[in-house]
VMD Tcl script that draws the C-alpha trace (Angstrom):
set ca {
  {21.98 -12.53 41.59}
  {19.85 -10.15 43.95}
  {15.90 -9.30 42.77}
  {17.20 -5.93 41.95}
  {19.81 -7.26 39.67}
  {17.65 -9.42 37.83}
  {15.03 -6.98 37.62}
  {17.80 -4.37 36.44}
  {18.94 -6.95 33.62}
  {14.96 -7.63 32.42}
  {14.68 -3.86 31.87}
  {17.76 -3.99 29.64}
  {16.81 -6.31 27.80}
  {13.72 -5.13 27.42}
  {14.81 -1.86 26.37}
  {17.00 -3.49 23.83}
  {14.36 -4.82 22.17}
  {12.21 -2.05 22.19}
  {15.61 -0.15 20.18}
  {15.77 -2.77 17.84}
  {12.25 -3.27 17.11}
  {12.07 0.73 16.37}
  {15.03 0.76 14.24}
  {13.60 -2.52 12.65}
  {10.27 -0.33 11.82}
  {12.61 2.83 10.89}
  {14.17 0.48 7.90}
  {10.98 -0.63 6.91}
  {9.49 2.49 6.59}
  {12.29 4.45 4.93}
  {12.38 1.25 2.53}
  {8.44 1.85 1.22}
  {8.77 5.67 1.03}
  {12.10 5.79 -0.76}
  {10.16 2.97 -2.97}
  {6.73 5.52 -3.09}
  {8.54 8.38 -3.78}
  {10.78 6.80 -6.57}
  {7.83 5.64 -8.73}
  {5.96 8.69 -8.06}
  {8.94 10.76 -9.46}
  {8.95 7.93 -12.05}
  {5.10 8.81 -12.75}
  {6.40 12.36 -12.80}
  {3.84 13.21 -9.95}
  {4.25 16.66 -8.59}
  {4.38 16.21 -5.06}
  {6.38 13.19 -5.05}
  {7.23 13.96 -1.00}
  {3.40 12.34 -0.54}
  {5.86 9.08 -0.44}
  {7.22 10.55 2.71}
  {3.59 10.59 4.43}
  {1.60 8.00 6.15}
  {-1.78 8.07 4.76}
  {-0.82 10.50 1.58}
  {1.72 8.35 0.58}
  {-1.35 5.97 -0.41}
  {-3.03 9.04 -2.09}
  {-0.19 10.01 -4.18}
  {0.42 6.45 -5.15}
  {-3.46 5.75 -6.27}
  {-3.37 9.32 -7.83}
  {-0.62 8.70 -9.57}
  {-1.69 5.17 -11.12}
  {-4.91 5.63 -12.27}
  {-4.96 9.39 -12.74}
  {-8.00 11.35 -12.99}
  {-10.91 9.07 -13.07}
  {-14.29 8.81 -11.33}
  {-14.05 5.30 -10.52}
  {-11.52 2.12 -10.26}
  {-12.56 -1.35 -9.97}
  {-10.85 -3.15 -7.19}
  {-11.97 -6.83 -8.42}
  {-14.50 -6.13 -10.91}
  {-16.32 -3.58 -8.36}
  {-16.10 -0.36 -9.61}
  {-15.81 1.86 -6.60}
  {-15.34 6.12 -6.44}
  {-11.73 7.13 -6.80}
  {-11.75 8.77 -3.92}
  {-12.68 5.95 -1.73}
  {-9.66 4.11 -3.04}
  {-6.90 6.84 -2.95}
  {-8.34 7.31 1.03}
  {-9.02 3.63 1.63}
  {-6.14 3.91 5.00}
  {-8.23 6.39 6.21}
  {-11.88 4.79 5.78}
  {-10.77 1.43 7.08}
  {-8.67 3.26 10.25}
  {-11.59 5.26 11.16}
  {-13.88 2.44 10.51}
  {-11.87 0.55 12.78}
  {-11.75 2.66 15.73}
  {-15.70 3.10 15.48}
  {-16.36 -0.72 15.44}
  {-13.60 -1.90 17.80}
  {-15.43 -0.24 20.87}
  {-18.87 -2.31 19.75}
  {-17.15 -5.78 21.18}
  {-20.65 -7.47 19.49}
  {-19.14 -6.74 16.01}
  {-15.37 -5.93 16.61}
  {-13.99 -9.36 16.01}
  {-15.73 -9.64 12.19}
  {-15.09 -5.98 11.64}
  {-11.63 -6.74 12.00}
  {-11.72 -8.78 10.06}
  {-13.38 -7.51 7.43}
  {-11.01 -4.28 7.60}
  {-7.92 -7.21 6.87}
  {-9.92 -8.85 3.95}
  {-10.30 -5.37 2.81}
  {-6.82 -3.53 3.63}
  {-5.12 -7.23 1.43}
  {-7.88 -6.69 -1.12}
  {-7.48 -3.03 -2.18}
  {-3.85 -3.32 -1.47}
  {-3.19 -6.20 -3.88}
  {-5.21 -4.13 -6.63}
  {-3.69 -0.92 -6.33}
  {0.33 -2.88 -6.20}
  {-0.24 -4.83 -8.93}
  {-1.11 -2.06 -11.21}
  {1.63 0.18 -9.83}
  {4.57 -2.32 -10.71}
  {2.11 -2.87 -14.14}
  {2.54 1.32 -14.97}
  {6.75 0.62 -14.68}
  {6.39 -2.42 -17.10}
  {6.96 -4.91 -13.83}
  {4.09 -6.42 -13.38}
  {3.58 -9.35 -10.75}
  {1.21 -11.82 -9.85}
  {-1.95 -12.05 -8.12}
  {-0.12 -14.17 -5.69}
  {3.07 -12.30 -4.97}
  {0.98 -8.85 -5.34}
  {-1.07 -10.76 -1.60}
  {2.10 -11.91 -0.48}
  {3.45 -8.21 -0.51}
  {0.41 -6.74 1.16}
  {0.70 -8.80 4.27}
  {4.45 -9.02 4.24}
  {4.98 -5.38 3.67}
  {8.18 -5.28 3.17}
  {8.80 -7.52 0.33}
  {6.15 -5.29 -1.55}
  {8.42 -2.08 -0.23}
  {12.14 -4.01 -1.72}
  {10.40 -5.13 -5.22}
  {8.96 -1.30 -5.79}
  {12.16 0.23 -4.48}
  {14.42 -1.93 -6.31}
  {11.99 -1.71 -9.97}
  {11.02 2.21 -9.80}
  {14.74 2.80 -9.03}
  {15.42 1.14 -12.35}
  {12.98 4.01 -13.99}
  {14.38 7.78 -15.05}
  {12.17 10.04 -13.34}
  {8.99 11.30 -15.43}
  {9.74 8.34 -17.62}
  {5.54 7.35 -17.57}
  {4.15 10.54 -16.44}
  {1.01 9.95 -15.14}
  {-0.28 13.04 -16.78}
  {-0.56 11.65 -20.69}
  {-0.31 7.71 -19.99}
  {-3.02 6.10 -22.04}
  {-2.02 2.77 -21.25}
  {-5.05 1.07 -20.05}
  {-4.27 -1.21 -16.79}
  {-5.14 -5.28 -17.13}
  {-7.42 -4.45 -13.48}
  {-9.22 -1.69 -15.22}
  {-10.28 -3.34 -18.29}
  {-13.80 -3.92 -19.75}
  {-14.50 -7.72 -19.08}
  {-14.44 -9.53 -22.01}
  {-16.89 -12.23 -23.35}
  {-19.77 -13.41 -24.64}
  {-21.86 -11.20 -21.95}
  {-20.62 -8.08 -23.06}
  {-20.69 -8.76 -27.31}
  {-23.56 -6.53 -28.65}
}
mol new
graphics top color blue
foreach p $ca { graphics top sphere $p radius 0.5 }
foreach p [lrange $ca 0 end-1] q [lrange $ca 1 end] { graphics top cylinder $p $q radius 0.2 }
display resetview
C-alpha cells in the first residue's frame, strides 16, 4: 500500500468517525429535548419549544419547577432565581473569561464542573420530584455527568405524564430541596 493510499484510508476513517460521533451527539440531544419538552408540556408550560433550545431549554425547565419565586436553594444556599434558571450561561461566560488567565484556569475549571454537577443535580432531582419520580442524590450526580442517562429516565417518566397534568401555574406542592430545615435550630 502506497503513502497516498494509506493516507487516503486514514481520512476515511477519520471521517467515519467524525459521522458517527455527530449522529452519536444528534441522538443524545434529540433524547434530552424530547425529554425537556415532554415534562414542560407535562408542567403545562407555555412555551414548551424552550426544550428545543440550548441554554433556554435550562430556563424553561427551572421556570417551570420552581415557578415564580425570588430565590431557590441549591444545597441549603438560597441563591436568586434568576441565577439558577441562567446558570449555563453564567458558568459558560465565566469560563471563557477565566480560561485565557492560565494562573487560575485550571481551578476555575474546575470549579465551573463542581458547580455545573451541583446545580444540575438540584434542579433534576426536583424535576423528576414535580412528576411523582423522584430519584436519589446519587443517581440525580450520576445523570449530570452521564447526560444521557438523566435525558432516558426524564424522557421515559414525563412521557408517562398527560400534558398539563401538574401545571406549574397552581402547584403548591412544596419540593423536599426547597424546604425549611428542620430541627432544634429553627424551633421558636
Amino acid at each position: 500500500m502506497s503513502d497516498t493510499e494509506m493516507m487516503a484510508a486514514l481520512l476515511g476513517v477519520g471521517a467515519a468517525a467524525i459521522v458517527v460521533a455527530l449522529i452519536i451527539c444528534l441522538v443524545v440531544y434529540l433524547v434530552d429535548a424530547i425529554g425537556i419538552y415532554k415534562y414542560l408540556k407535562a408542567r403545562n408550560y407555555s412555551n414548551a419549544w424552550f426544550g428545543f433550545i440550548p441554554f433556554l431549554n435550562t430556563f424553561g425547565k427551572v421556570d417551570a419547577t420552581y415557578g415564580n419565586v425570588d430565590k431557590i436553594k441549591v444545597f441549603g444556599v438560597a441563591l436568586p432565581a434568576i441565577v439558577v434558571k441562567l446558570y449555563p450561561v453564567i458558568l459558560v461566560v465565566f469560563s471563557a473569561i477565566t480560561s485565557r488567565i492560565s494562573a487560575i484556569a485550571s481551578i476555575c475549571s474546575l470549579i465551573v464542573t463542581v458547580l455545573t454537577v451541583a446545580v444540575g443535580t438540584v434542579v433534576f432531582k426536583d424535576v423528576m420530584e414535580r412528576i411523582e419520580k423522584p430519584v436519589s442524590t446519587g443517581f440525580a450526580v450520576f445523570a449530570n455527568i452521564i447526560t444521557i442517562v438523566g435525558s432516558i429516565k426524564l424522557l421515559a417518566d414525563a412521557s408517562k405524564v398527560a400534558p398539563g397534568q401538574y401545571d406549574y401555574t397552581t402547584d403548591t406542592r412544596v419540593l423536599a430541596s426547597q424546604a425549611d430545615a428542620q430541627g432544634p435550630a429553627n424551633m421558636q
